[in-house]
C-alpha positions in Angstrom: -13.2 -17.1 -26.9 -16.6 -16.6 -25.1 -18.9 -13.7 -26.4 -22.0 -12.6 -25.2 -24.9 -14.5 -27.8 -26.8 -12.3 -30.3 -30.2 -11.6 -28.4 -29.1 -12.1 -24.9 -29.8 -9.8 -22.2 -27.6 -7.3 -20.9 -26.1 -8.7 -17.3 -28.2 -8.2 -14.3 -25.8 -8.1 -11.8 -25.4 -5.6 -9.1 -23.9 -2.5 -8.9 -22.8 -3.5 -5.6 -19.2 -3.1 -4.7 -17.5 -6.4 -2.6 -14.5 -4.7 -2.2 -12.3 -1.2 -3.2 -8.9 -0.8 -2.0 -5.4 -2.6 -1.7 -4.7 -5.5 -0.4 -2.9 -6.0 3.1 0.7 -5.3 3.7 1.8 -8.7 4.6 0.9 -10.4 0.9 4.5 -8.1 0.4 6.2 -8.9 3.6 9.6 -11.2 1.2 9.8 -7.9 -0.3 10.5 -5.2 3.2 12.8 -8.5 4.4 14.4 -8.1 0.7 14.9 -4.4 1.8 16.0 -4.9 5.2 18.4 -7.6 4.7 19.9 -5.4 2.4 20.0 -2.6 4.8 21.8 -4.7 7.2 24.0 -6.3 4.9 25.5 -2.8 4.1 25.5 -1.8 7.6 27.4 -4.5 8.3 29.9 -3.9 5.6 30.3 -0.4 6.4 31.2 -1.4 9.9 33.7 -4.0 8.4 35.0 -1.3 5.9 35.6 1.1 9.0 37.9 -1.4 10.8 40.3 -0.1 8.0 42.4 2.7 9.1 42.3 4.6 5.9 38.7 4.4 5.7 37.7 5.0 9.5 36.9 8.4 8.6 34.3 8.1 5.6 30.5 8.1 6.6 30.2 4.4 5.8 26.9 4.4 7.8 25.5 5.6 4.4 25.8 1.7 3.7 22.7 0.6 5.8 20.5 2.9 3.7 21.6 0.5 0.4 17.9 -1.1 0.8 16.1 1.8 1.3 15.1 1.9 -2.7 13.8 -2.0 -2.6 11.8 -0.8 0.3 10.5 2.1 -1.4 9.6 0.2 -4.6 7.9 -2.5 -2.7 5.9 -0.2 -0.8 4.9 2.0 -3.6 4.2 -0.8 -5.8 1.9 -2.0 -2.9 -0.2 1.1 -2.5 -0.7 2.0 -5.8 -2.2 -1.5 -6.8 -6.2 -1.3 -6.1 -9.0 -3.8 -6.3 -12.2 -3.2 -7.1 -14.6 -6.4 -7.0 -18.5 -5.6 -7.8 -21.4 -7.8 -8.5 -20.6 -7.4 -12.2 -16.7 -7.0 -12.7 -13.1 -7.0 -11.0 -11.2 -4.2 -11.6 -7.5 -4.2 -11.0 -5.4 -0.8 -11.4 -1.7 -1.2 -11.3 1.6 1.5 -11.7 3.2 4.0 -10.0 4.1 6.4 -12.6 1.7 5.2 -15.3 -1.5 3.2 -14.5 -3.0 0.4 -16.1 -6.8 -0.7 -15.6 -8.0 -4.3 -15.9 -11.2 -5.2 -15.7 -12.7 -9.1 -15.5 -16.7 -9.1 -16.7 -17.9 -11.8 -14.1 -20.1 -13.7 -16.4 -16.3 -14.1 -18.5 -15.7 -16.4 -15.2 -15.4 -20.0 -15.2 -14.2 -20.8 -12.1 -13.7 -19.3 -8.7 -11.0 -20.8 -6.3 -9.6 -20.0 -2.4 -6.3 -20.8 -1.4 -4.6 -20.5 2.1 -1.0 -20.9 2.7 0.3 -22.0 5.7 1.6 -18.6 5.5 -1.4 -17.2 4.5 -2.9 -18.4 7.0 -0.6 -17.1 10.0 -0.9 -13.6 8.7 -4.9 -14.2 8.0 -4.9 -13.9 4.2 -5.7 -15.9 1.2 -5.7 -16.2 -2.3 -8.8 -15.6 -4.4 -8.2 -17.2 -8.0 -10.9 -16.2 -10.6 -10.1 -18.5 -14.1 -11.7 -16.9 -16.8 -12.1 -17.2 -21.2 -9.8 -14.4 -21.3 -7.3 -15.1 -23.9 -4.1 -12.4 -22.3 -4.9 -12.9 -18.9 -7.0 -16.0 -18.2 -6.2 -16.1 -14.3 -6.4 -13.0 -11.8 -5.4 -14.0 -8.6 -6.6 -11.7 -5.6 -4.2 -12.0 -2.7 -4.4 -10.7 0.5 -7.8 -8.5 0.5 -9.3 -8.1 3.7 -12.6 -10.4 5.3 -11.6 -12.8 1.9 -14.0 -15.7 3.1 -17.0 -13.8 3.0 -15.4 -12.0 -0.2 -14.6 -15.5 -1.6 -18.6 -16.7 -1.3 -20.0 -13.1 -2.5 -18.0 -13.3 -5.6 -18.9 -17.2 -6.4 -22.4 -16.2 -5.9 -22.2 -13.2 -8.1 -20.5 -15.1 -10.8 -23.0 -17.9 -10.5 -25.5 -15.1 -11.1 -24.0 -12.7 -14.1 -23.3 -16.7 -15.8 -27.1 -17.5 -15.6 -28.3 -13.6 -16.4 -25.8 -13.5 -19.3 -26.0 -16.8 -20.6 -22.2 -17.0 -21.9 -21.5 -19.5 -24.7 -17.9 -20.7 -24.9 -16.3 -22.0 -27.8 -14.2 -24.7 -27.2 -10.8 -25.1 -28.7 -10.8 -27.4 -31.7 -14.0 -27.9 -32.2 -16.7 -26.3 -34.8 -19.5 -24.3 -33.5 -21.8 -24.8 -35.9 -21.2 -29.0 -35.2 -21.7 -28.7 -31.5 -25.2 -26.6 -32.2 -26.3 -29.4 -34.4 -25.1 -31.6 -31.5 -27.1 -30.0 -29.0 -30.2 -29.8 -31.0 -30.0 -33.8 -31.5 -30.1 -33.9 -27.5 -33.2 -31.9 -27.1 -35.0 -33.3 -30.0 
């Protein structure tokens, strides 16, 4: 697990913000083609139900609103998931009845990556991916957030930065601390 050292300075990041807001509608478009498929699946059944004589007379056209709710959900789920990306932290916040806040202290980061879909890149989007030393979540992927180039550079720049003003030390997996001090020292002697 990476920690700040004992003695280092506080990160001297900016305050800036990159980015606040959601990300663009069509990183959800499989989910409104979930909800209209459904939609028209039930319309269609409805209108195969009504060629029955005894059930001509029920409002089967209630059918075609069987994907409303999926279309709802997706949409809500959407809107109520904001990004915030500053010069020292990414902030995700996430729910629609309850919320849950995330945040990703850029000097925490050890690698920044962009990918682009074919898909992604018809619609004009891409996927940000920030690897980090957090043990729960050790990748946040930021997908579909507007001018995500420029975003993509900003961010790797800042991280660059908050690494060098913070000076992280990571422990690695497996191996002592104390042993990899010594280590180090040897080198420099």
């Amino acid at each position: 697990m990476a920690a700040m050292p004992a003695g280092a300075r506080p990160q001297l990041g900016s305050d800036e913000v990159l980015f606040e807001g959601v990300a663009r509608h069509s990183v959800v478009l499989g989910g409104y083609l979930k909800g209209i498929a459904v939609c028209v699946a039930g319309g269609a059944v409805g209108v195969g139900l009504r060629q029955i004589e005894a059930l001509a007379t029920w409002p089967l056209w209630l059918l075609a609103l069987v994907g409303l709710p999926v279309l709802l959900m997706t949409y809500l789920r959407h809107t109520t998931s904001r990004f915030k990306v500053s010069g020292r932290r990414v902030e995700t916040e996430m729910g629609i009845l309850s919320k849950r806040v995330d945040s990703l202290e850029l000097w925490r980061i050890l690698d920044v990556r962009y990918e682009q879909s074919f898909a992604d890149r018809i619609f004009n989007n891409a996927k940000i991916i920030l690897i980090g030393t957090d043990q729960s979540h050790p990748m946040l992927t930021l997908h579909g957030l507007p001018n995500h180039r420029a975003l993509f550079e900003k961010l790797r720049d800042a991280v660059q930065t908050a690494r060098l003003s913070s000076r992280p030390m990571e422990v690695v997996p497996g191996h002592d601390a104390a042993a990899l001090v010594g280590h180090d020292r040897e080198h420099h002697l």
